[in-house]
KEMIMI-498891 format. One record per residue (C-alpha): x, y negated, z. Coordinates in Angstrom, 3 decimals, padded with zeros to 6 digits, always signed. Each point is the difference from the previous one (the first is absolute). Layout:
N
PT_u_v_w
PT_X_Y_Z
...
//
This chain:
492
PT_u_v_w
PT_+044.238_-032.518_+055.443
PT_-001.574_-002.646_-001.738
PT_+003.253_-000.479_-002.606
PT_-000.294_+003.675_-000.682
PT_-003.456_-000.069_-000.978
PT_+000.605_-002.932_-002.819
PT_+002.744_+002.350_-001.247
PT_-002.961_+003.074_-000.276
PT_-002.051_-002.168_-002.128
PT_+002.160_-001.280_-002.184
PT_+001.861_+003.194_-000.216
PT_-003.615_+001.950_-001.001
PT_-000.480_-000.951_-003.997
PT_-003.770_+001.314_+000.185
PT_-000.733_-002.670_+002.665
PT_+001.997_-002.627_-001.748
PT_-002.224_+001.029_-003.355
PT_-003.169_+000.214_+001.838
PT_+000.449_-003.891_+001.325
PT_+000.929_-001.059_-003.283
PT_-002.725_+001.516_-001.924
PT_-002.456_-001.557_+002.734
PT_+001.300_-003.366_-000.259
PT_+000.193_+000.400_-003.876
PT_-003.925_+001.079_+000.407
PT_-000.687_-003.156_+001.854
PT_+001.502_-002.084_-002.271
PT_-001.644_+000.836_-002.866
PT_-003.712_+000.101_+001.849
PT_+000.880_-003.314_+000.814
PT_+000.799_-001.365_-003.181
PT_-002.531_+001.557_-002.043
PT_-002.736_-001.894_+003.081
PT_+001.915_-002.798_-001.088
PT_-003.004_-001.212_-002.156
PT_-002.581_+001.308_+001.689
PT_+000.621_-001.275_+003.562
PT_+002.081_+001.305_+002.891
PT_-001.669_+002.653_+001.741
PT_-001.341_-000.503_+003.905
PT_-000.490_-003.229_-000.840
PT_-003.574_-001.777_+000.412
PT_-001.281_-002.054_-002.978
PT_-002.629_-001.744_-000.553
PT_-001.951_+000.957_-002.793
PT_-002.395_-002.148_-001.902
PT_-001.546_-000.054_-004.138
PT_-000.626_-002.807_-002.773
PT_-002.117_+000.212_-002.603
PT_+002.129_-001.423_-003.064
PT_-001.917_-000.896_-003.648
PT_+003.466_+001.020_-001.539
PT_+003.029_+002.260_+001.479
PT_+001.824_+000.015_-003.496
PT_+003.599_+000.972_+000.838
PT_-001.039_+000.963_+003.996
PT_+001.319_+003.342_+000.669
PT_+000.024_+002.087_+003.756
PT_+003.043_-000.869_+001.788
PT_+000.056_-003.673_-001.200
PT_+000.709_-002.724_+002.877
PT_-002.233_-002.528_+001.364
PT_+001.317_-003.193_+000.830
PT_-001.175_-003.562_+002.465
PT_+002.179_-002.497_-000.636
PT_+002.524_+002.007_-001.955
PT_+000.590_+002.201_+002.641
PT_-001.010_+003.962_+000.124
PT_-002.493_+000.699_+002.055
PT_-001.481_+003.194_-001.396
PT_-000.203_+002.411_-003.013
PT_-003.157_+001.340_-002.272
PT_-000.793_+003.073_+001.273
PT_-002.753_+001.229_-003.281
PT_-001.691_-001.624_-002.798
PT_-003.406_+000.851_-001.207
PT_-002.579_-000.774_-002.301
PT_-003.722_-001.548_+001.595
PT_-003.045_-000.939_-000.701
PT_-000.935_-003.728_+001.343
PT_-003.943_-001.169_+000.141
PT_-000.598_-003.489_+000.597
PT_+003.342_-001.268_-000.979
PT_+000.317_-003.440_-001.735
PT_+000.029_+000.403_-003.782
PT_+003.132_-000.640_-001.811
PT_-001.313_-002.238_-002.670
PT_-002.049_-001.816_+002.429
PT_+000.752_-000.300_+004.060
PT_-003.472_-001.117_+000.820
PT_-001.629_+003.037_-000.510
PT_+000.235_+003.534_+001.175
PT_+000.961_+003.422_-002.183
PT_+000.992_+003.129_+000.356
PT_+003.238_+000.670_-001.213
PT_+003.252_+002.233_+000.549
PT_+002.800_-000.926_+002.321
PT_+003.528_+001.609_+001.187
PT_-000.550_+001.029_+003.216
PT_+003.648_-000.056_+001.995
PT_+000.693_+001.558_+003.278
PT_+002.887_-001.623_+002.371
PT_+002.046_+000.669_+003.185
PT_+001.005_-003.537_+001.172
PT_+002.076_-000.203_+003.189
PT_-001.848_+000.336_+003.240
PT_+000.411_-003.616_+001.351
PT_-002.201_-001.129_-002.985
PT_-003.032_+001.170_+001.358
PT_-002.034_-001.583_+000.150
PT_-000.135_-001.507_-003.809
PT_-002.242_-002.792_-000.153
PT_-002.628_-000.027_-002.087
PT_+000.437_-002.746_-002.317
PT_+003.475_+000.949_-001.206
PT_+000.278_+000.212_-003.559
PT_+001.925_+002.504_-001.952
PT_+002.312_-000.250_-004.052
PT_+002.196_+002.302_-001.837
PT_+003.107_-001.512_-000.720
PT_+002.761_+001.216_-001.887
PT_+003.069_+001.009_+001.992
PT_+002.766_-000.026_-002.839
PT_-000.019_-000.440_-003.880
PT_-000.379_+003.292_-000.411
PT_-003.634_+000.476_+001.035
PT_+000.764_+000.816_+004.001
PT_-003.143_-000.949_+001.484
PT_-000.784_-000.676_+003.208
PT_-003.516_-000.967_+002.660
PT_+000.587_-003.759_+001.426
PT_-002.661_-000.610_+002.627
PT_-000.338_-003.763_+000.776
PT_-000.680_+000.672_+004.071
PT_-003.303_-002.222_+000.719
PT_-000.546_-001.434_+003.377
PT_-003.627_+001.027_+000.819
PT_-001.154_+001.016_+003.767
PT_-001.207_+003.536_-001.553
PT_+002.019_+002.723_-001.924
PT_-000.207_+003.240_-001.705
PT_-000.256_+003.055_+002.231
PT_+002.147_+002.606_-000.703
PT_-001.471_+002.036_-002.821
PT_-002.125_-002.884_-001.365
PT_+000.249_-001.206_-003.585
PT_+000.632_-003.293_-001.229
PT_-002.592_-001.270_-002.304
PT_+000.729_-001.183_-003.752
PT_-001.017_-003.589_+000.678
PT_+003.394_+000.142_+001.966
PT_+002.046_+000.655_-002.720
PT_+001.340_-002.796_-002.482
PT_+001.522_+000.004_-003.138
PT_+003.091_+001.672_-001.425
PT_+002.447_-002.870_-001.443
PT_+001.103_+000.102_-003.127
PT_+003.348_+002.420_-000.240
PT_+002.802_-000.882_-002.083
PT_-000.950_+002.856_-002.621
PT_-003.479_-001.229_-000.390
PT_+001.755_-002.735_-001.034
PT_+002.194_+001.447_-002.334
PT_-003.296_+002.100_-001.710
PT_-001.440_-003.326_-001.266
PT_+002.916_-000.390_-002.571
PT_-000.423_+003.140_-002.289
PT_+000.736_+000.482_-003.716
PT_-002.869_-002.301_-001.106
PT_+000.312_-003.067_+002.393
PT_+004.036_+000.256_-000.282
PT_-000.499_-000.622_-003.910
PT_-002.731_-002.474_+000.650
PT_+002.302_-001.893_+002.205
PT_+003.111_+000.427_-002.713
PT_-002.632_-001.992_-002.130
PT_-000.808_-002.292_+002.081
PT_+003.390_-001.265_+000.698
PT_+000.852_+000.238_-003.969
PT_-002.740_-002.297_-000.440
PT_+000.392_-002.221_+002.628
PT_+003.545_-000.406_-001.027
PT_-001.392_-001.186_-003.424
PT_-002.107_-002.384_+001.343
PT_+002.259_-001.791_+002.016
PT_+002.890_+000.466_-002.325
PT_+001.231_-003.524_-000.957
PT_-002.231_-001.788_+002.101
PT_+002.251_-000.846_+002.825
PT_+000.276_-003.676_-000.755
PT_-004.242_+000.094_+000.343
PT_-000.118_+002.008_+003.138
PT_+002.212_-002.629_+001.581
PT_-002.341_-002.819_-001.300
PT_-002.758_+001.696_+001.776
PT_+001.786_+000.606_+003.266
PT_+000.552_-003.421_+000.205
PT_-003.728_-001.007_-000.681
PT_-000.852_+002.178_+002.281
PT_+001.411_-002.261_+003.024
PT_-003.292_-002.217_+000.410
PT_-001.866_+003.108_+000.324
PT_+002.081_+001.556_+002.802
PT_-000.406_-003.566_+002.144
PT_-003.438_+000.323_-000.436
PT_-000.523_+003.758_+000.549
PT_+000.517_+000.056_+003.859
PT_-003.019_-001.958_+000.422
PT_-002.178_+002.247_-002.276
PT_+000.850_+002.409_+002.042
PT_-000.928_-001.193_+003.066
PT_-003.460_-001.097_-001.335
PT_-000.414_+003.902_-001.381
PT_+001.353_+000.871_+003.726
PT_-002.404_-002.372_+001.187
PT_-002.604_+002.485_+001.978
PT_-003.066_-002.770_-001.120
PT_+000.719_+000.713_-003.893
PT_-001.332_+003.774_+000.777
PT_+002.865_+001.846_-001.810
PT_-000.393_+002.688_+002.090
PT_-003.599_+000.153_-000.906
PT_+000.959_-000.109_-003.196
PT_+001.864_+003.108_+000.152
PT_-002.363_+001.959_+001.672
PT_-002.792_-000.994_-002.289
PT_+001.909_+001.416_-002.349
PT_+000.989_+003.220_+001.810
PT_-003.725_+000.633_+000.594
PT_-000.585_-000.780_-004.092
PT_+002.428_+002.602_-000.536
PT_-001.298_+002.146_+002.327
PT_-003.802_-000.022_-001.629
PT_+001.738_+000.337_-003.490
PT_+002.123_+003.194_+001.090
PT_-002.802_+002.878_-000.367
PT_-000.929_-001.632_-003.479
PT_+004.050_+000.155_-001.192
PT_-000.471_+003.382_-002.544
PT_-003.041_-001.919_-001.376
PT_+002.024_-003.319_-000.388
PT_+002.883_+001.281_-001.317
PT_-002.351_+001.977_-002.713
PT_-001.766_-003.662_-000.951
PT_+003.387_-001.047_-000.641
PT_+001.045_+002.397_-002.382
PT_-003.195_-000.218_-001.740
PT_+000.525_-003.543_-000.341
PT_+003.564_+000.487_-001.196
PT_-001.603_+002.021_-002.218
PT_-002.694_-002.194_-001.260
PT_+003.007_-002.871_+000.113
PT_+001.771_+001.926_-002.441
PT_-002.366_+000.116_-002.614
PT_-000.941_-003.695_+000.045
PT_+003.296_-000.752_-000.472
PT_+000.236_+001.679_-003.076
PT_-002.889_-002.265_-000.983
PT_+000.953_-003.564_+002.091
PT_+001.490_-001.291_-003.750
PT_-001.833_-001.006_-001.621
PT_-003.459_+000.547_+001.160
PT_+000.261_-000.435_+003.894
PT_+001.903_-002.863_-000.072
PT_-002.148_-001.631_-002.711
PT_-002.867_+000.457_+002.233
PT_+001.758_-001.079_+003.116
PT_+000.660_-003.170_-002.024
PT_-003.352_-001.068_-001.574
PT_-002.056_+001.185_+002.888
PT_+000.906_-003.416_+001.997
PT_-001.602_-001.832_-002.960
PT_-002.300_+002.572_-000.731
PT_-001.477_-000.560_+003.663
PT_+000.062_-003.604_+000.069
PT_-002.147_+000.011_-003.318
PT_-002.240_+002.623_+001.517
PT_-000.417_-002.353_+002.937
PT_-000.066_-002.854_-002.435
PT_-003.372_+001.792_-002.253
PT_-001.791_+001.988_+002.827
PT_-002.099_-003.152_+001.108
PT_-000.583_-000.990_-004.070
PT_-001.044_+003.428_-000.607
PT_-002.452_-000.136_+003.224
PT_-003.248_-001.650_-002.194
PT_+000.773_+002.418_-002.594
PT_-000.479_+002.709_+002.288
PT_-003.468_-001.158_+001.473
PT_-000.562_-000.745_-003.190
PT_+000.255_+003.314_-000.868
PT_-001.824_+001.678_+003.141
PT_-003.263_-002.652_-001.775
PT_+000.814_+001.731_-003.400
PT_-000.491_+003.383_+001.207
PT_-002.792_-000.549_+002.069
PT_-001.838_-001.513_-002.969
PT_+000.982_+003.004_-002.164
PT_-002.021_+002.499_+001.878
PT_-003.353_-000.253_-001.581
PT_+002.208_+000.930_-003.118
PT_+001.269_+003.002_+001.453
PT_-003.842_+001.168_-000.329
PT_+000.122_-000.383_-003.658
PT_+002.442_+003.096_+000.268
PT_-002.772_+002.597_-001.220
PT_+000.492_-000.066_-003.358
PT_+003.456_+001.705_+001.038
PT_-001.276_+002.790_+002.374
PT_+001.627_+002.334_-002.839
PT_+003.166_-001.251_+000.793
PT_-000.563_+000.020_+003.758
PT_-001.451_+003.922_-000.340
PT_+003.481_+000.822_-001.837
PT_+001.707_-001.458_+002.828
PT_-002.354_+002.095_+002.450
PT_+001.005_+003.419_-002.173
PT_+003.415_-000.765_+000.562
PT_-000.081_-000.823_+003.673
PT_-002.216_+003.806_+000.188
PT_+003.568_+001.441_-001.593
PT_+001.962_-001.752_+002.467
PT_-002.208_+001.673_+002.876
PT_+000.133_+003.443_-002.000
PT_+003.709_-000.401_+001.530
PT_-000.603_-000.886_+003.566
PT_-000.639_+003.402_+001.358
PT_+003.672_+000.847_-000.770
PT_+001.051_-003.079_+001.557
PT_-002.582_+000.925_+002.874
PT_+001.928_+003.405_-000.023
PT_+003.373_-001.983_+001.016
PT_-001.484_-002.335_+002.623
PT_-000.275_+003.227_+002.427
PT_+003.631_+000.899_-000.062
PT_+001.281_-003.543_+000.024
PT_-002.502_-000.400_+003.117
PT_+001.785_+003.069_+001.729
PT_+003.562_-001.322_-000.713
PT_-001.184_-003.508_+001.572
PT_-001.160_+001.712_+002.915
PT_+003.117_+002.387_+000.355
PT_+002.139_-003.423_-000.274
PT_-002.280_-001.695_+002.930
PT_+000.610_+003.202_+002.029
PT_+003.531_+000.125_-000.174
PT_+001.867_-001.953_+002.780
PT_+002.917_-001.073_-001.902
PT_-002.568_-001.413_-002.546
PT_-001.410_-001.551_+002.967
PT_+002.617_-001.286_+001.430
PT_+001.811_-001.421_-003.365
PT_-003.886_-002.155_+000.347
PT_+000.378_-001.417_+003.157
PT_+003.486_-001.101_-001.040
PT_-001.245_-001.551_-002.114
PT_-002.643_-001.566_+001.783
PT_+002.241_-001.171_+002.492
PT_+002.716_-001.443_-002.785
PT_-003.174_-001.482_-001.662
PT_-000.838_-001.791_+003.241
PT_+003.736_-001.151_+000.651
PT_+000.237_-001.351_-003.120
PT_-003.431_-002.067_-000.177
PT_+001.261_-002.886_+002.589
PT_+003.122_-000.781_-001.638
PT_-002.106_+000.146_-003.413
PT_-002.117_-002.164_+000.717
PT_+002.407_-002.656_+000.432
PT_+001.612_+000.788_-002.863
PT_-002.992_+000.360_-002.693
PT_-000.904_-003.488_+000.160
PT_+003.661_-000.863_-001.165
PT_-001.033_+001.352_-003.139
PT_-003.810_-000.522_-000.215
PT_-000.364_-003.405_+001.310
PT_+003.837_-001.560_-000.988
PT_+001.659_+002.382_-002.904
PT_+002.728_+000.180_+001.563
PT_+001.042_+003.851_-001.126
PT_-000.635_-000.808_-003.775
PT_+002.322_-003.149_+000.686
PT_+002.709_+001.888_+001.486
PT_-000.581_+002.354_-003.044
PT_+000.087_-002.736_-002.214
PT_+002.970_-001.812_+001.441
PT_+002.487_+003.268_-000.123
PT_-000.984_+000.724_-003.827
PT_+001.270_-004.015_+000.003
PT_+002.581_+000.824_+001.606
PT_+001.405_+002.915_-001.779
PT_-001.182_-001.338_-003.659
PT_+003.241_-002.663_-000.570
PT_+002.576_+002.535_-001.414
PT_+003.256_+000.112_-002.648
PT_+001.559_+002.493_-000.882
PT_+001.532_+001.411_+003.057
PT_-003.302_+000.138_+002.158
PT_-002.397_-002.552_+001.649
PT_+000.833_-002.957_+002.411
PT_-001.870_-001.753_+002.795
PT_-001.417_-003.077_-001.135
PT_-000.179_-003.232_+003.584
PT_+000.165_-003.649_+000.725
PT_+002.152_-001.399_+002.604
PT_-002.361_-002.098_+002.467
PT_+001.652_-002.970_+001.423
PT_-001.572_-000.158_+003.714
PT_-001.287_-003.283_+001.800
PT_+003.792_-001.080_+002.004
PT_+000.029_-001.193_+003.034
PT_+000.753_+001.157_+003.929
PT_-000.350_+004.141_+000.664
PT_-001.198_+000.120_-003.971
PT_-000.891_+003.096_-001.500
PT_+003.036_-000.535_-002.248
PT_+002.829_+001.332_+001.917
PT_+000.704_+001.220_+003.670
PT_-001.767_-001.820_+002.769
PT_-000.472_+000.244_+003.752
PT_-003.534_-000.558_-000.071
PT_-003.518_-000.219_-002.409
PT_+000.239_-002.550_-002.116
PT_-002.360_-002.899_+001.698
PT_-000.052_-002.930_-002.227
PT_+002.787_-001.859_+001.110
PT_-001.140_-003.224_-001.351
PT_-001.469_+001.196_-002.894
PT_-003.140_+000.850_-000.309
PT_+001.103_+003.312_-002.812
PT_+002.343_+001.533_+002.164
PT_-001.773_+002.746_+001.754
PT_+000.266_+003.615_+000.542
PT_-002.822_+001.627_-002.288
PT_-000.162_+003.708_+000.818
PT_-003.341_+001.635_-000.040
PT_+000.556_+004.132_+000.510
PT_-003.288_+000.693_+000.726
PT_-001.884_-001.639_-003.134
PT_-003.861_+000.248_+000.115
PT_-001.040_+002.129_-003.250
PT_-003.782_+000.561_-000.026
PT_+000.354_+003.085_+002.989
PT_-002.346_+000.044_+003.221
PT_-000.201_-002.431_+002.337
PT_+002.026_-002.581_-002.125
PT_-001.175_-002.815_-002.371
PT_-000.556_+000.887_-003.530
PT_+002.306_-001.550_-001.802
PT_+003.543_+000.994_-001.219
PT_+002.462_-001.846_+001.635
PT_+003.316_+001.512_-000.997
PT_+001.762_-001.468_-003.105
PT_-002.574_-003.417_+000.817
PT_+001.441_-001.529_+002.930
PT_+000.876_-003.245_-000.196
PT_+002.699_-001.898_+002.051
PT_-002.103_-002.065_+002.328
PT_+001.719_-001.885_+002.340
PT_+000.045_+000.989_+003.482
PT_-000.419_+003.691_-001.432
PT_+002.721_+002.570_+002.228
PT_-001.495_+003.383_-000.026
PT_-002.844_+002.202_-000.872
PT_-003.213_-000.656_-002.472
PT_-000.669_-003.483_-001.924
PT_-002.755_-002.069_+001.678
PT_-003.366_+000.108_-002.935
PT_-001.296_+002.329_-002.011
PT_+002.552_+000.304_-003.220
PT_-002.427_+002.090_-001.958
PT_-000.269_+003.030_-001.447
PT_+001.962_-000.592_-003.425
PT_+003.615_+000.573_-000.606
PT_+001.748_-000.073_-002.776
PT_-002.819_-002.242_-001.645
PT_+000.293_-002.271_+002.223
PT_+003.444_-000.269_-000.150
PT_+000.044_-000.208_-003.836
PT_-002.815_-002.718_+000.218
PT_+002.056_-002.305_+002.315
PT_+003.038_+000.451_-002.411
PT_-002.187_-000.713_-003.103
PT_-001.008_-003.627_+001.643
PT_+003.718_-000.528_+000.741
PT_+000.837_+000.261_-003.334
PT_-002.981_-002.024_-001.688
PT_+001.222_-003.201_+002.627
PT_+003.330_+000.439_-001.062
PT_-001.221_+000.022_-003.798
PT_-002.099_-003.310_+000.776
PT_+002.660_-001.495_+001.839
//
């Protein structure tokens, strides 16, 4: 019996089809669930909130540890309050986010709460995928619950991103570059090889630079921050700052057109033009009380003025013609008053003020330090000075740096060459380290006198500011001790 039913079914074609067609049916369902997860079975399903799900799409996997663990079920746009701001963490905004709905595999829940979430790239051809880096916190995410933003990290940089930076523009820039480059180091091989071979002392001697930098008592990391922070206070003022410098690129540009003849004469006679000013003031002091007495005896002459009360009633018609005309100026104060007002009312105005403010009162610390470089020691119009020097020796192809070679004191760990320590006399009494990076120049809380370019080389002298007072004169000083050099030589 049971051999001749086998033989019915197979020998009926409409049961055969039927059985076929089912299985066909099945297939397909089961295929086209593929992506969206086999049915009857549980999942656990759980959101992120993601500030960017560029590239996401529904049926993308998500992955721990490279392995599949889920898909992306929808993706949707939300609204976030109390988020961290983008361009600053520390406070809160309310921004947009990609809100992304998952079915993980049911032996992930619970997922703890302090797992973190990226979009990664699955192939080069902009396959994306969700990584979640699995925390290991006691609590977890209840089915249905969302993961927060502050959970989600940063996409990495994908290989096209990459490829973006080097469009039309910085591929030609780069073309020059290299052309240029080429030029400059074209027949210069026998040089380069001179200075890789100087270079050896400063290798041996690198290593223990960089352990004093590493050194956490030099404060590098302080350093750093300090200057995170500065950068940090500067940031809201950037449009403003970049604006200052193209207005001084601006104003640059037309003093160059004028820096020869007439800024760089000034630039060179003002040194002697101050020093003689300096020179006079205290011979032209008596002349000046002097002439405070004159004018105090002069008054009872001023009486004697009646005879010209003609002249002073002319002067009185004329000043009645000038007031004829103040009602129209009157008639322009109103308007101007209103657009004043309009420009204190208007918070951009406002705001552009306190930036202002606050760049005002970043800037006052540092400039006080550096005003008295000027004021007190003239150092600026030296520097001025010194680079018309420098560029006024020229022939005919362009201009040329004028120096001196200096011939340092010799002796063990000398300034003069490579050493493995400050130089510390030695035996003689010249050979010391003189380095002073700090000079005192006039600002607060330091002496008034300007040290740098007047140190001496007293013995015993390693590091930092010269014992005494040098002064407050600089390149007079200088010039004076060269002009009694010269006279002893001449007597000698």
């Amino acid at each position: 019996m049971r051999g001749g039913r086998v033989g019915s079914l197979a020998a009926s074609p409409t049961l055969v089809g039927a059985v076929t067609v089912l299985v066909v049916v099945v297939a397909v369902f089961l295929s086209y669930q593929a992506n969206q997860g086999l049915p009857f079975v549980p999942t656990y399903k759980v959101s992120a909130e993601l500030p960017n799900a560029d590239s996401l799409v529904p049926g993308n996997e998500v992955r721990i540890g490279g392995i599949r663990v889920g898909q992306i079920k929808s993706i949707s746009p939300e609204t976030v309050n109390n988020a961290p701001c983008p361009n600053d963490p520390t406070r809160q905004c309310t921004t947009q986010v990609a809100k992304v709905d998952m079915e993980l595999n049911q032996d992930l829940d619970p997922l703890p709460e302090n797992s973190t979430l990226v979009v990664r790239a699955k192939s080069a051809l902009g396959l994306k995928y969700l990584e979640i880096n699995r925390g290991n916190s006691s609590q977890g995410f209840k089915p249905g619950s969302t993961i927060p933003i502050t959970s989600a990290r940063p996409e990495p940089v994908e290989i096209d991103q990459v490829f973006n930076m080097f469009d039309a523009p910085t591929r030609t820039a780069i073309q020059t570059n290299l052309l240029e480059f080429g030029n400059a180091l074209a027949g210069r091989g026998g040089d380069l090889n001179e200075a890789i071979g100087q270079l050896k002392p400063l290798v041996q001697v690198l290593t223990p630079v960089m352990k004093n930098l590493a050194d956490p008592n030099t404060g590098l990391g302080n350093f750093v921050s300090s200057l995170s922070a500065t950068a940090a206070e500067v940031a809201p003022v950037a449009e403003i700052q970049g604006q200052l410098f193209v207005d001084l690129d601006t104003t640059f540009g037309a003093l160059a057109r004028v820096s020869r003849p007439f800024i760089q004469q000034t630039i060179e006679k003002s040194p002697s033009t101050e020093d003689t000013t300096i020179a006079t003031l205290p011979t032209i002091r008596p002349l000046l009380t002097n002439t405070a007495k004159l004018f105090s005896e002069l008054r009872p002459g001023f009486h004697a003025l009646a005879p010209n009360q003609k002249a002073l009633g002319q002067s009185v018609v004329e000043g009645v013609k000038a007031l004829a005309l103040a009602p129209a100026f009157n008639a322009q104060l109103d308007p101007t008053a209103q657009a004043v007002l309009n420009l204190s009312n208007n918070a951009g105005a406002r705001q552009g003020i306190n930036d202002l403010t606050t760049f005002n009162n970043t800037l006052a610390p540092p400039l006080s330090f550096i005003t008295p470089a000027q004021s007190v020691c003239n150092y600026a119009t030296l520097l001025f000075r010194n680079v018309a020097s420098f560029l006024g020796s020229a022939d005919g192809i362009g201009t040329s740096q004028r120096f001196i070679v200096l011939q340092p004191p010799i002796g063990p760990n000398s300034e003069i060459g490579p050493s493995s320590a400050p130089a510390n006399g030695g035996g003689q009494a010249t050979n010391f380290l003189h380095y002073n990076p700090y000079p005192n120049t006039a600002a607060p809380g330091q002496t008034r006198e300007c040290e740098s370019g007047n140190e001496g080389y007293p013995a015993g002298q390693l590091i930092g500011n010269v014992p005494g007072n040098q002064g407050i004169h600089t390149e007079g000083q200088i010039l004076q001790q060269v002009k009694k050099k010269k006279s002893k030589k001449g007597k000698k």
